[in-house]
C-alpha positions as CSV (number, residue, x, y, z in Angstrom):
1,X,72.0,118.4,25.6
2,X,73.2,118.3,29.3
3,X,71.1,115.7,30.0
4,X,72.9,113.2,26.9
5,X,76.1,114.4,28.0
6,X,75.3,113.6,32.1
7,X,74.6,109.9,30.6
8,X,77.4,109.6,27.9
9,X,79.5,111.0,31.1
10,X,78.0,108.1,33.5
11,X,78.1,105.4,30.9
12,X,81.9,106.2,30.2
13,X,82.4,106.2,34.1
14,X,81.1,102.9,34.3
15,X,82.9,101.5,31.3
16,X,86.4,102.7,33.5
17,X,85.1,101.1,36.2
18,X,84.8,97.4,34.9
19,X,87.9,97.8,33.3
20,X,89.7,98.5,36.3
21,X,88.0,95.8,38.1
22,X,88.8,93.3,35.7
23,X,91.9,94.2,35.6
24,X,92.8,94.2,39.3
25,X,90.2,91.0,39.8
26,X,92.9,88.5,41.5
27,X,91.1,84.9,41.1
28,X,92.2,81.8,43.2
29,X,92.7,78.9,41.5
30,X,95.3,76.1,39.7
31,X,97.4,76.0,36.7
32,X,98.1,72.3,35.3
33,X,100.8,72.2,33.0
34,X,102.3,69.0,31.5
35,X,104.3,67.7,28.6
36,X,106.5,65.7,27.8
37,X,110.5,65.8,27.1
38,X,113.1,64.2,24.7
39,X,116.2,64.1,23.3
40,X,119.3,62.7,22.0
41,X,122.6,63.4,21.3
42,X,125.2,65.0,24.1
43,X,124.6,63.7,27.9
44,X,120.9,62.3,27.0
45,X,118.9,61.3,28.5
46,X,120.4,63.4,31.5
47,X,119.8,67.3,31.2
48,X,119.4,70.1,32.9
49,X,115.2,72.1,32.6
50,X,113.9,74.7,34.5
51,X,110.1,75.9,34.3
52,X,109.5,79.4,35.6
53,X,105.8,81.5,35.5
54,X,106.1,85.1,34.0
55,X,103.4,87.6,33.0
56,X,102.8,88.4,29.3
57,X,104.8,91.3,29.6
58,X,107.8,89.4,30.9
59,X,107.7,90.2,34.6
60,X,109.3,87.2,36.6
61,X,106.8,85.5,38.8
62,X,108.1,82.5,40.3
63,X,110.2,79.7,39.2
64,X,108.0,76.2,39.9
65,X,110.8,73.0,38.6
66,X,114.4,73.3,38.2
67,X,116.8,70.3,38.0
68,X,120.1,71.1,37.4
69,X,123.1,71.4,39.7
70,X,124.3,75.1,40.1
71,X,127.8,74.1,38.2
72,X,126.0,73.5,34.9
73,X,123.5,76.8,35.8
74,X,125.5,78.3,32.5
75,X,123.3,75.5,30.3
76,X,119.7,77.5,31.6
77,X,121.2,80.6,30.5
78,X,117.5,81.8,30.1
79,X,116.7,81.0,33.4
80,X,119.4,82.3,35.1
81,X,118.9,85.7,32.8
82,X,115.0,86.5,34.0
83,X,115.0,84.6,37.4
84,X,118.3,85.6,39.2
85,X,118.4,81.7,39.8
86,X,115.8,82.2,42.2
87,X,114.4,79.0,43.2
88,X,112.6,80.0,46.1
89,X,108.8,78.0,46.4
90,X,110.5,75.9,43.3
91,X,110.7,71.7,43.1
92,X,114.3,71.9,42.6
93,X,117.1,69.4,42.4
94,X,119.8,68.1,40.5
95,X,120.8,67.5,36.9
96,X,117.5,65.3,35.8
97,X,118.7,61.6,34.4
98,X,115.8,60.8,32.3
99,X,113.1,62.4,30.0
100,X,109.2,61.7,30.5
101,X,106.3,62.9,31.4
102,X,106.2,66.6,33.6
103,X,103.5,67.8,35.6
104,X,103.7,71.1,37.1
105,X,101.0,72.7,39.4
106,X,101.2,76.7,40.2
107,X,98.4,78.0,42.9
108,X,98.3,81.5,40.8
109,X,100.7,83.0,44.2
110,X,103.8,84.9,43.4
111,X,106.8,84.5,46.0
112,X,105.3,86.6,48.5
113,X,102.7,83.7,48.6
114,X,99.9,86.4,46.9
115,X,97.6,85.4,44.9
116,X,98.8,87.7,41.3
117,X,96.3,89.6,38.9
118,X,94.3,88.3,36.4
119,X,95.3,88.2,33.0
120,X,97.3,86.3,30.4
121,X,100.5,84.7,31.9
122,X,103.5,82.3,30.0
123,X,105.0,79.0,31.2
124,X,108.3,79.0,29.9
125,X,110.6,76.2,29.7
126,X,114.3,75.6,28.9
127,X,115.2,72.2,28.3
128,X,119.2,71.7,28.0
129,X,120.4,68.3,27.2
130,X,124.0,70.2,25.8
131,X,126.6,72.4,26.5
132,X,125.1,74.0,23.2
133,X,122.0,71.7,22.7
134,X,118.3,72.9,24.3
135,X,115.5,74.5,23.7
136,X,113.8,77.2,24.9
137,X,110.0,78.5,24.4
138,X,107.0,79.7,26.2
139,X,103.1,78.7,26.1
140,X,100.1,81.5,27.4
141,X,96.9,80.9,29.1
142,X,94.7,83.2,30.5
143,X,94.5,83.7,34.4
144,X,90.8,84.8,35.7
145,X,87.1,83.7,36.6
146,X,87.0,80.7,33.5
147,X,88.4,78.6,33.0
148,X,91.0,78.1,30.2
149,X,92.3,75.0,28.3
150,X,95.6,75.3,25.8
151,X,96.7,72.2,23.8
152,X,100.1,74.1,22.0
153,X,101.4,71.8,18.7
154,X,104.6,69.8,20.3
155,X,107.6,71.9,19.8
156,X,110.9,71.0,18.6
157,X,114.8,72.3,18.2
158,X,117.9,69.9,17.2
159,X,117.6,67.0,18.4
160,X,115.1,67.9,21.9
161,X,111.2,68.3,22.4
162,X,108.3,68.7,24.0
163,X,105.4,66.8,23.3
164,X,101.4,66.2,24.7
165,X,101.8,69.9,26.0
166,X,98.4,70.9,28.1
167,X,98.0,73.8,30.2
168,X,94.8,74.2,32.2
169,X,94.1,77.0,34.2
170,X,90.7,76.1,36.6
171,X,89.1,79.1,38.6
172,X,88.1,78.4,42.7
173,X,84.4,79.1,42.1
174,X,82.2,79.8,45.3
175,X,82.4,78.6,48.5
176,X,82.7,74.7,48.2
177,X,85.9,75.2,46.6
178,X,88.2,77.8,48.9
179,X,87.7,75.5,51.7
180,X,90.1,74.3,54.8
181,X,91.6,71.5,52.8
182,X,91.4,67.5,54.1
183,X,93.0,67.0,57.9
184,X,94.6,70.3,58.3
185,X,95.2,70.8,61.8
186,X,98.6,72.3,63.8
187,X,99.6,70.5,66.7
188,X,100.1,71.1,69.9
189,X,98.6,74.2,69.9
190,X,99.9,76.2,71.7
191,X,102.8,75.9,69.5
192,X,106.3,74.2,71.1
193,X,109.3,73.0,69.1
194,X,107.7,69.4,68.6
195,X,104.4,71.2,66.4
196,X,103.4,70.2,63.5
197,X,100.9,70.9,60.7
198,X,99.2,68.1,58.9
199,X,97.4,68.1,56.0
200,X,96.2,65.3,53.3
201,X,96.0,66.1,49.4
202,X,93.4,64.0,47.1
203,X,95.6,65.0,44.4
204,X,98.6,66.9,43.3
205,X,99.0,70.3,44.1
206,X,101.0,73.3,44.7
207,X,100.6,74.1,48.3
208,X,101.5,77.3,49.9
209,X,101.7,77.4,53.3
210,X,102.4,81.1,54.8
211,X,102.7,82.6,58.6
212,X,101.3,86.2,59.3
213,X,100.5,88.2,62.3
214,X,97.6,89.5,63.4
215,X,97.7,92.9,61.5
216,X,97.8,90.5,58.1
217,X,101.6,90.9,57.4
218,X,103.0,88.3,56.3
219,X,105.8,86.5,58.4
220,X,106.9,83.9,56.5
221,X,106.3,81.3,53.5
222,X,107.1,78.2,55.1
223,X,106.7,76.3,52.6
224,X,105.6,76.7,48.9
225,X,106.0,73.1,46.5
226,X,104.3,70.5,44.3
227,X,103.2,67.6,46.0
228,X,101.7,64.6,44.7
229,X,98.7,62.9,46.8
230,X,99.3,61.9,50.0
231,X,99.5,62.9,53.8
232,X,102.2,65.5,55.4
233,X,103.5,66.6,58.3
234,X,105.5,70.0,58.8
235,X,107.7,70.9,61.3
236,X,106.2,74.2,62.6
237,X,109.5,75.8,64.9
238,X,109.5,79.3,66.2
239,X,112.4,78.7,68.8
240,X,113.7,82.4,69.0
241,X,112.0,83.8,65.9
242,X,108.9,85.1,67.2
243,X,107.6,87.0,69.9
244,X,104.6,85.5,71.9
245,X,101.2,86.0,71.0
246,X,98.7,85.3,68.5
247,X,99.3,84.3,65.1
248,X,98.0,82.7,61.7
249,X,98.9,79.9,59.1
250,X,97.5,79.9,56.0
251,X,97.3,77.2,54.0
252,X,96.4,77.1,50.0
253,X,96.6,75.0,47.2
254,X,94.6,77.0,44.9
255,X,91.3,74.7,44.7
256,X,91.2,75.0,48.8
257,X,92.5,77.6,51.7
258,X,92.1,77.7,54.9
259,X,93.6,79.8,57.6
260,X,93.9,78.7,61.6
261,X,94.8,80.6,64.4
262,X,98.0,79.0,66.6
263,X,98.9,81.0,69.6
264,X,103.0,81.4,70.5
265,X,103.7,81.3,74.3
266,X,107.1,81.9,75.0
């Protein structure tokens, strides 16, 4: 008798075990997200969208796109409601003055540039073409170590939608994918006001690029955007902000990372 409930007792352990595992795992990787908008009627085609990442219980994660002046914030009621109007790490801009084709690209990084739990997570958009025409609505996908594919049915309200809706969440599996990503280097090094860091994308992506000292804390988020293929350079100042020694800059796009060592003198 002792000896089923020892192994009952073991197997239930075990069972907890995996559970909590799985549900602290935090997997690197890239959320593609893309549809297309429409409308007529009121100021189309200009309107105003934002496109914000929660979790499935409604915790605010990060806004990713938001066109729309601050005067005509009142038309992203929705928005303004679960984000604060946060658009820190978002693509952000003005009222948008045509509809087409969106792609948005989230790393799986909240604002603190970590990379968030596993588990099922919304896209929500809120598409305003109106002082009292849009639309509002959300599509899930599951976060973790597969990868997942959603294909939602286009979604319509008045006279607005969204149609060709894809979301595709893809893992980082193994080493050849969390790798330093194509030509990043910081330079001079030693940093000095005229440093930069230069990278080159194969492909859009939603780059975080974060500063932390040597202890791991993170410094800054220096920069945290969507950007299409193509080579960068970022202005890397410290003038005053730091003291000297050594720190680190971490670069990741979800599909690559890599962190280097730069070293602040005076």
């Amino acid at each position: 008798m002792r000896r089923k409930f020892t192994i009952s007792l073991s197997i239930a352990i075990l069972a907890i075990f995996f559970i909590n595992v799985q549900s602290f795992a935090q997997t690197a990787g890239t959320l593609t997200c893309n549809f297309t908008t429409a409308s007529t009627g009121g100021y189309s085609p200009k309107h105003c969208i934002a496109v914000w990442i929660e979790t499935n219980s409604g915790t605010f994660i990060k806004t990713k796109y938001k066109m729309c002046s601050s005067g005509n914030y009142d038309h992203l009621s929705t928005w303004t409601g679960k984000s604060g109007s946060s658009i820190v790490d978002a693509t952000a801009g003005s009222t948008r003055t045509a509809n087409g084709a969106l792609s948005i690209v989230w790393n799986g990084t909240d604002v603190a540039a970590a990379v968030v739990a596993d588990g099922v997570y919304k896209v929500w958009v809120e598409f305003a073409w109106a002082s009292s025409s849009k639309l509002v609505t959300s599509f899930s996908f599951t976060k973790g170590s597969v990868t997942d594919h959603q294909a939602p049915a286009d979604y319509t309200s008045g006279t607005g939608s969204l149609t060709a809706i894809t979301l595709d969440w893809v893992p980082a599996v193994g080493v050849a994918d969390v790798q330093k990503p194509a030509d990043f280097t910081i330079y001079p090094n030693p940093v000095t006001n005229q440093s930069k860091i230069n990278y080159t994308l194969t492909s859009i992506a939603d780059v975080t690029i974060s500063l932390f000292d040597v202890t791991g804390k993170l410094i800054n988020v220096l920069f945290d955007e969507n950007q299409a293929a193509g080579t960068y350079s970022l202005p890397i100042s410290t003038e005053g902000r730091l003291t000297p020694g050594v720190y680190f800059v971490r670069m990741n796009t979800g599909r690559t990372q890599h962190t280097e060592k730069i070293i602040i003198t005076e």
